[in-house]
FIDO-856449 format. One line per field, with one value per atom (N, C-alpha, C): residue number from 0; residue in one letter; atom name; x, y, z. Coordinates in nm, 2 decimals, padded with zeros to 4 digits, m for minus. Example, Ala and Ser with C-alpha at 12.3 -4.5 7.8 and 13.67 -1.06 7.14 Angstrom:
n = 0; 0; 0; 1; 1; 1
res = A; A; A; S; S; S
atom = N; CA; C; N; CA; C
u = 01.32; 01.23; 01.32; 01.28; 01.37; 01.29
v = m00.57; m00.45; m00.33; m00.22; m00.11; 00.00
w = 00.78; 00.78; 00.78; 00.71; 00.71; 00.79
END
This chain:
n = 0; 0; 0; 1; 1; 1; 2; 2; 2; 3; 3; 3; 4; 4; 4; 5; 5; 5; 6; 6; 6; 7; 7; 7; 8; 8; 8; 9; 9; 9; 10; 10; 10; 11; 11; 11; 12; 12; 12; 13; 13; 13; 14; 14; 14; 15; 15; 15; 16; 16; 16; 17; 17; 17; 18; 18; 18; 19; 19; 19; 20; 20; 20; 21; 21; 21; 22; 22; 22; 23; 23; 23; 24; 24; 24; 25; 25; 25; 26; 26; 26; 27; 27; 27; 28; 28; 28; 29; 29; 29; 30; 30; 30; 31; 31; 31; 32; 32; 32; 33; 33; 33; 34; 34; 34; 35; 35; 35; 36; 36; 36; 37; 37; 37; 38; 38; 38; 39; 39; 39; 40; 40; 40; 41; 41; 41; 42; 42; 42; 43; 43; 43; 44; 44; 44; 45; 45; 45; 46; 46; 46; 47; 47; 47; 48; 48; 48; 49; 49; 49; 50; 50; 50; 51; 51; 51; 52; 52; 52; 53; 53; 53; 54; 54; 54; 55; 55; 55; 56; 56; 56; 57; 57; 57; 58; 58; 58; 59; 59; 59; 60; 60; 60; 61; 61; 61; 62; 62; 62; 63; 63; 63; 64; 64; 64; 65; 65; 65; 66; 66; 66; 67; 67; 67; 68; 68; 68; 69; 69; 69; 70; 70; 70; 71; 71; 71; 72; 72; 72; 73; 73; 73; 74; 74; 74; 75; 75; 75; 76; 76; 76; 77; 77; 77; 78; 78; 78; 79; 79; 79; 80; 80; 80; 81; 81; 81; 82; 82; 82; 83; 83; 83; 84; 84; 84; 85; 85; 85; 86; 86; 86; 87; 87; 87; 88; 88; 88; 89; 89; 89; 90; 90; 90; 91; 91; 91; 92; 92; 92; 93; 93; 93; 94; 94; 94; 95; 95; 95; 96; 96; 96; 97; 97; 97; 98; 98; 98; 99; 99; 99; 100; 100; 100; 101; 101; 101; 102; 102; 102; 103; 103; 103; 104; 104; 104; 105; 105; 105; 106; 106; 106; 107; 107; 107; 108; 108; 108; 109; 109; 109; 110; 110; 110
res = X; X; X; X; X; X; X; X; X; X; X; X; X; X; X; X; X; X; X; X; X; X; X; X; X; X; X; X; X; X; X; X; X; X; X; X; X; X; X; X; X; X; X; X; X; X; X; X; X; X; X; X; X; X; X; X; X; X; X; X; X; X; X; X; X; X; X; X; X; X; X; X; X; X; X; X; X; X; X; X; X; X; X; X; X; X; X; X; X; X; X; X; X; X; X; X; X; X; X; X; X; X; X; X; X; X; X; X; X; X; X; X; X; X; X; X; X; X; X; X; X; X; X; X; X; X; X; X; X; X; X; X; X; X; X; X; X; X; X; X; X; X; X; X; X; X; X; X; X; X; X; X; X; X; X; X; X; X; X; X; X; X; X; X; X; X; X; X; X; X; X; X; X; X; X; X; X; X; X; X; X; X; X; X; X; X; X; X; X; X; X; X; X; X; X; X; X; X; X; X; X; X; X; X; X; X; X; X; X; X; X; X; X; X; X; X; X; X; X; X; X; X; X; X; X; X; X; X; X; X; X; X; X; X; X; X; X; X; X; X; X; X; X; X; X; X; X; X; X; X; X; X; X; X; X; X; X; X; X; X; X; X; X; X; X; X; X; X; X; X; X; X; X; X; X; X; X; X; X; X; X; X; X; X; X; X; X; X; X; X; X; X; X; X; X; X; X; X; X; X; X; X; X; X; X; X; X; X; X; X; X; X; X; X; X; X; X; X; X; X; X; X; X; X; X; X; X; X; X; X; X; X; X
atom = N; CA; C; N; CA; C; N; CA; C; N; CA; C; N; CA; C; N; CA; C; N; CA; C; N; CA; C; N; CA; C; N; CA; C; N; CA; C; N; CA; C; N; CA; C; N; CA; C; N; CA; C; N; CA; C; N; CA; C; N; CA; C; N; CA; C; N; CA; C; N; CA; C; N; CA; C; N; CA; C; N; CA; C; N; CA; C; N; CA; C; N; CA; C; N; CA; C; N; CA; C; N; CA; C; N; CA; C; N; CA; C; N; CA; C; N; CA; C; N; CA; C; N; CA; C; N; CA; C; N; CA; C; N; CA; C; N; CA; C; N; CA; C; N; CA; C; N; CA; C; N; CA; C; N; CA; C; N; CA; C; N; CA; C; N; CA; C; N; CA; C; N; CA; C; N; CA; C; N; CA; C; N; CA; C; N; CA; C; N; CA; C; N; CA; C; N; CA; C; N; CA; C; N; CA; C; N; CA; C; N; CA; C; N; CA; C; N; CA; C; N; CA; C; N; CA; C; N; CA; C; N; CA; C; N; CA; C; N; CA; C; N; CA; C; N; CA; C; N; CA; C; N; CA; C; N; CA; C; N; CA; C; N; CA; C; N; CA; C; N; CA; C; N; CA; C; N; CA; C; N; CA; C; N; CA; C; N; CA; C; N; CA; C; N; CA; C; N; CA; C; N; CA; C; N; CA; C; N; CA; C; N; CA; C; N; CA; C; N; CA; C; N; CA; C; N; CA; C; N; CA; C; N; CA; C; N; CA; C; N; CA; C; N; CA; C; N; CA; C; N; CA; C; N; CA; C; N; CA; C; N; CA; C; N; CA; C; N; CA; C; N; CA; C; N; CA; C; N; CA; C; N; CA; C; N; CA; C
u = 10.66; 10.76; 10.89; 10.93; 11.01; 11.05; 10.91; 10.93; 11.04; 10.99; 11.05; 11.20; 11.23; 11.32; 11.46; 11.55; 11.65; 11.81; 11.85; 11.93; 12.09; 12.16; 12.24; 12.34; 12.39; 12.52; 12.49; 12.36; 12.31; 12.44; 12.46; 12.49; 12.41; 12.53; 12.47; 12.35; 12.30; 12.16; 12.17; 12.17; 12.14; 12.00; 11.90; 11.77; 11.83; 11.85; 11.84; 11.89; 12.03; 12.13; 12.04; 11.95; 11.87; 11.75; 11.72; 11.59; 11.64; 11.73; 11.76; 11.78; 11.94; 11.95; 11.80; 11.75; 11.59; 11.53; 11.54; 11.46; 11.49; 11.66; 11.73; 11.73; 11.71; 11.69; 11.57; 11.47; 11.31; 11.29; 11.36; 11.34; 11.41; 11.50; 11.59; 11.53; 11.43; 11.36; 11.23; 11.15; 11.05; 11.13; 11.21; 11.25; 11.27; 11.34; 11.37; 11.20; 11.13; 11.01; 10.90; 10.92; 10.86; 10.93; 11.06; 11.10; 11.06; 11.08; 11.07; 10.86; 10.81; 10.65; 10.66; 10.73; 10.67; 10.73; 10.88; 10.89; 10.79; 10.71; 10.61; 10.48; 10.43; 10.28; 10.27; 10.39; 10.38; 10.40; 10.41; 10.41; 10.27; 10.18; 10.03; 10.00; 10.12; 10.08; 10.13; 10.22; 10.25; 10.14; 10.12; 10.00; 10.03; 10.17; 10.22; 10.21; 10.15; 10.11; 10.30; 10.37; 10.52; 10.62; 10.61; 10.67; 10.65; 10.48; 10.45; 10.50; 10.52; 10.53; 10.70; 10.73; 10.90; 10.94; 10.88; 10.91; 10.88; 10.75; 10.70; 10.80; 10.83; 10.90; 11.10; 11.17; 11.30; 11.30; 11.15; 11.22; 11.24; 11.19; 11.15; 11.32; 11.44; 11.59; 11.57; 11.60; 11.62; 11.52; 11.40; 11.29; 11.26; 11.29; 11.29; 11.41; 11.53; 11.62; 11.66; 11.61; 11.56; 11.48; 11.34; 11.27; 11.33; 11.37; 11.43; 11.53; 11.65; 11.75; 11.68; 11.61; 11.53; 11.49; 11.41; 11.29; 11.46; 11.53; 11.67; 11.75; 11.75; 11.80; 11.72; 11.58; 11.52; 11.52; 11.55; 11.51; 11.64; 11.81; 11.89; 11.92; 11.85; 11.83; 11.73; 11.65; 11.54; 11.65; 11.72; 11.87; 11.94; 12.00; 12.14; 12.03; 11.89; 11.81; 11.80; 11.81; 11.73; 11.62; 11.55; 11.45; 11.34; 11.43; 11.45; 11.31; 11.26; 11.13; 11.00; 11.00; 10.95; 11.04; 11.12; 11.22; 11.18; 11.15; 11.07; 10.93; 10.91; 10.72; 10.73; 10.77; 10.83; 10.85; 10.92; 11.01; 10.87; 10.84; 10.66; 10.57; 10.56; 10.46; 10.49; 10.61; 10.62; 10.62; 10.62; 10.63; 10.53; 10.42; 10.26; 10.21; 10.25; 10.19; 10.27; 10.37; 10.44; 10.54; 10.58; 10.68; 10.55; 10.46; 10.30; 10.27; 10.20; 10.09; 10.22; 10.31; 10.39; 10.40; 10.43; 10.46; 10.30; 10.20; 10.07; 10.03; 10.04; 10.07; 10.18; 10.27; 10.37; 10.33; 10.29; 10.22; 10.11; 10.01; 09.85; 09.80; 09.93; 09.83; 09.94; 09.88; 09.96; 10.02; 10.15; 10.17; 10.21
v = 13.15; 13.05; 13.06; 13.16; 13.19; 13.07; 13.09; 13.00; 12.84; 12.81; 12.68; 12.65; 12.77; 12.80; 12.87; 12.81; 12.96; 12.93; 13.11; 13.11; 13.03; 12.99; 12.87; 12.93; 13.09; 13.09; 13.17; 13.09; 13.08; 13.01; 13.04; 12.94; 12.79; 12.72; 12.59; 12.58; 12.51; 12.51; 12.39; 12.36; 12.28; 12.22; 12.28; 12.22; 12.15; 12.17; 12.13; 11.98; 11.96; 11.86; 11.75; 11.79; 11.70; 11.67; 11.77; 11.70; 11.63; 11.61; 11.52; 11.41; 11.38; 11.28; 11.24; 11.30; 11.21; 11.13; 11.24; 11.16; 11.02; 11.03; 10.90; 10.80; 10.81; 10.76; 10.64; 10.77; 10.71; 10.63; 10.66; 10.56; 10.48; 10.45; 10.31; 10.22; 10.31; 10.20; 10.15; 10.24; 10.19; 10.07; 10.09; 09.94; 09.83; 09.87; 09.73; 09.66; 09.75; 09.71; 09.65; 09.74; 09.66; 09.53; 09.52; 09.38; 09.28; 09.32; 09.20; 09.23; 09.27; 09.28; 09.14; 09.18; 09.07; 08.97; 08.95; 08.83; 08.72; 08.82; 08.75; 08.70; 08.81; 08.84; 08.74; 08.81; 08.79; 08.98; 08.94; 09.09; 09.14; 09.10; 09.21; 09.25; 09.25; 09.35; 09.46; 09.51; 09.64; 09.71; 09.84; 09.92; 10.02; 10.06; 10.13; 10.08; 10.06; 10.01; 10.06; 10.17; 10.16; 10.11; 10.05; 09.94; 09.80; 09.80; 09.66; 09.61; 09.70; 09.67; 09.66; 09.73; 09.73; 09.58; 09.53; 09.39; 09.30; 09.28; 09.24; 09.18; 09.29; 09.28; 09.25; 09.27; 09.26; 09.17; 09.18; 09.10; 09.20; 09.12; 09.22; 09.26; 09.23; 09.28; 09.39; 09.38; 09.46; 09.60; 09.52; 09.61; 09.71; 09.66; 09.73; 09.85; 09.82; 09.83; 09.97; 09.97; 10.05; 10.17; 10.11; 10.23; 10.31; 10.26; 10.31; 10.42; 10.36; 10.48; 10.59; 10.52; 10.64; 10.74; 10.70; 10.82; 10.89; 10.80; 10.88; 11.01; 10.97; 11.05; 11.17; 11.16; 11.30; 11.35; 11.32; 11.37; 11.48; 11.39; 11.48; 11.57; 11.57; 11.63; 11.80; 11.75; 11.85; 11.97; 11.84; 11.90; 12.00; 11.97; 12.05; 12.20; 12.12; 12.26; 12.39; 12.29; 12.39; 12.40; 12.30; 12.31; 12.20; 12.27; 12.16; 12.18; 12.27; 12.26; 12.12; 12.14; 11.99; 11.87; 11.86; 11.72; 11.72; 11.83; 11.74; 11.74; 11.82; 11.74; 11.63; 11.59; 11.47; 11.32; 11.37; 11.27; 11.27; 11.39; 11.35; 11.25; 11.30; 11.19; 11.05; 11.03; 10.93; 10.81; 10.93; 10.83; 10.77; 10.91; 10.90; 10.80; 10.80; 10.70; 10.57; 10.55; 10.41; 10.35; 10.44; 10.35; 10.35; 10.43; 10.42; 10.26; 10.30; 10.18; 10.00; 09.99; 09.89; 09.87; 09.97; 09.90; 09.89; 09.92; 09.84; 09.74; 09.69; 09.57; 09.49; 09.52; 09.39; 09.40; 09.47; 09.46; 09.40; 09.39; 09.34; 09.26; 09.23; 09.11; 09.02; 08.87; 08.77; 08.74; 08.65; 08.58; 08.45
w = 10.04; 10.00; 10.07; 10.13; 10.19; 10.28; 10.36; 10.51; 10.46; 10.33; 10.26; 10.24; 10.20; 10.06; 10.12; 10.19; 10.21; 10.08; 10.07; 09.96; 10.01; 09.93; 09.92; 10.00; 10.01; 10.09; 10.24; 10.33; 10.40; 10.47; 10.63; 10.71; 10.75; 10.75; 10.79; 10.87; 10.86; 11.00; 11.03; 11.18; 11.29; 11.25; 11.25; 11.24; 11.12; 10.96; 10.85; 10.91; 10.94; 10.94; 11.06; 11.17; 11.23; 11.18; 11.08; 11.02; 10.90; 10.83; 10.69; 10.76; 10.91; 10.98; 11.04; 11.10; 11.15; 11.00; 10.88; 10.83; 10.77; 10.74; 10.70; 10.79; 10.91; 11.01; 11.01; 11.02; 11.00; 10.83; 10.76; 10.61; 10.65; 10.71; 10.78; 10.84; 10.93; 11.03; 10.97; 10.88; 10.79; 10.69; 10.63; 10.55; 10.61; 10.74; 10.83; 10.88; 10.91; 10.98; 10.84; 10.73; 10.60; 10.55; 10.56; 10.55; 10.69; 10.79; 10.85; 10.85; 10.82; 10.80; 10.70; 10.53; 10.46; 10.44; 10.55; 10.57; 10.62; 10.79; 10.87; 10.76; 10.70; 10.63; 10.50; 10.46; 10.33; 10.27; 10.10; 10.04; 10.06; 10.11; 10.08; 10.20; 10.32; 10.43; 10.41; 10.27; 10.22; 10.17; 10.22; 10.15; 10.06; 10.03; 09.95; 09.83; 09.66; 09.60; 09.54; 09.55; 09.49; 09.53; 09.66; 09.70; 09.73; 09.69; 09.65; 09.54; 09.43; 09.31; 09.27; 09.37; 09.34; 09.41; 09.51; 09.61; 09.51; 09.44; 09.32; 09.23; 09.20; 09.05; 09.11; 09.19; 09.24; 09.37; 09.43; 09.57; 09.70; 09.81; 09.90; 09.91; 09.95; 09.96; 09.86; 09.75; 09.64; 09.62; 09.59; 09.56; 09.70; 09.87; 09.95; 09.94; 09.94; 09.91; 09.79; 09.70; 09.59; 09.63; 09.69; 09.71; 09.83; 09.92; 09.98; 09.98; 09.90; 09.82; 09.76; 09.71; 09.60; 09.71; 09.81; 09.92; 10.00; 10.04; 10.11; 09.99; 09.85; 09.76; 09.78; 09.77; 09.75; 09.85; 10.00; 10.14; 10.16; 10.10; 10.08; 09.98; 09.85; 09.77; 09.80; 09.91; 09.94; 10.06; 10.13; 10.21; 10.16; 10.05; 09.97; 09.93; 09.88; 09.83; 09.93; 10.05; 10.17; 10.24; 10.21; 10.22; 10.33; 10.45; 10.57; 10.68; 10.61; 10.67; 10.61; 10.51; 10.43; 10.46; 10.48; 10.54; 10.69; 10.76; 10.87; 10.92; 10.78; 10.80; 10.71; 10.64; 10.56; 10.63; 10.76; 10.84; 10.94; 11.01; 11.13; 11.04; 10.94; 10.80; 10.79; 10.78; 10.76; 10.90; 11.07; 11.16; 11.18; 11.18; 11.19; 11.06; 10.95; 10.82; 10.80; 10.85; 10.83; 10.93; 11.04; 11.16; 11.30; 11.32; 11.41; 11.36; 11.18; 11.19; 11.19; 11.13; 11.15; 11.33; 11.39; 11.56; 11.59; 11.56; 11.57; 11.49; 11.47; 11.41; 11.44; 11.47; 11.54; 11.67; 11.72; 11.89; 11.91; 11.82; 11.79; 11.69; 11.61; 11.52; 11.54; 11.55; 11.58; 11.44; 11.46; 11.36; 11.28
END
């Protein structure tokens, strides 16, 4: 648990502060790429069923908007913990499961 976990009056770390920025980064660019998705599509080219339902219920601005804050809150939340090794397998996850399959699909399916 170690590898995870370091104690709070640790020096700053370099890696921590590039992997929380990468990851706010990459939740930036997945919102912008899921909004302009269900502008083109419509809402059901979202596969995330908690952000279908958040677009659903508030509206792709809002409901994107929302989930969004929310996934950025716990990414620096996981930050202040320390725990900057899961913030950037967090942040590779998310490139490989939602900023990959979006730029395949704006490259290959017409609209």
């Amino acid at each position: 648990m170690e590898r995870f976990y370091k104690p709070w009056d640790t020096s700053p770390s370099l890696f921590g502060d590039l992997a929380v920025l990468s990851f706010l980064v990459v939740q930036a660019l997945d919102g912008v790429l899921t909004y302009i998705g269900i502008a083109w599509w419509g809402p059901g080219i979202e596969a995330n069923p908690i952000v279908s339902s958040a677009v659903a219920y508030a509206g792709p601005g809002a409901g994107l908007t929302a989930t969004k804050l929310v996934a950025a809150g716990c990414g620096i939340l996981l930050h202040v913990r320390r725990v900057h090794t899961l913030v950037a397998f967090l942040t590779a996850l998310y490139i490989a499961a939602a900023i990959l399959p979006w730029a395949a699909i704006f490259l290959f399916v017409s609209r």
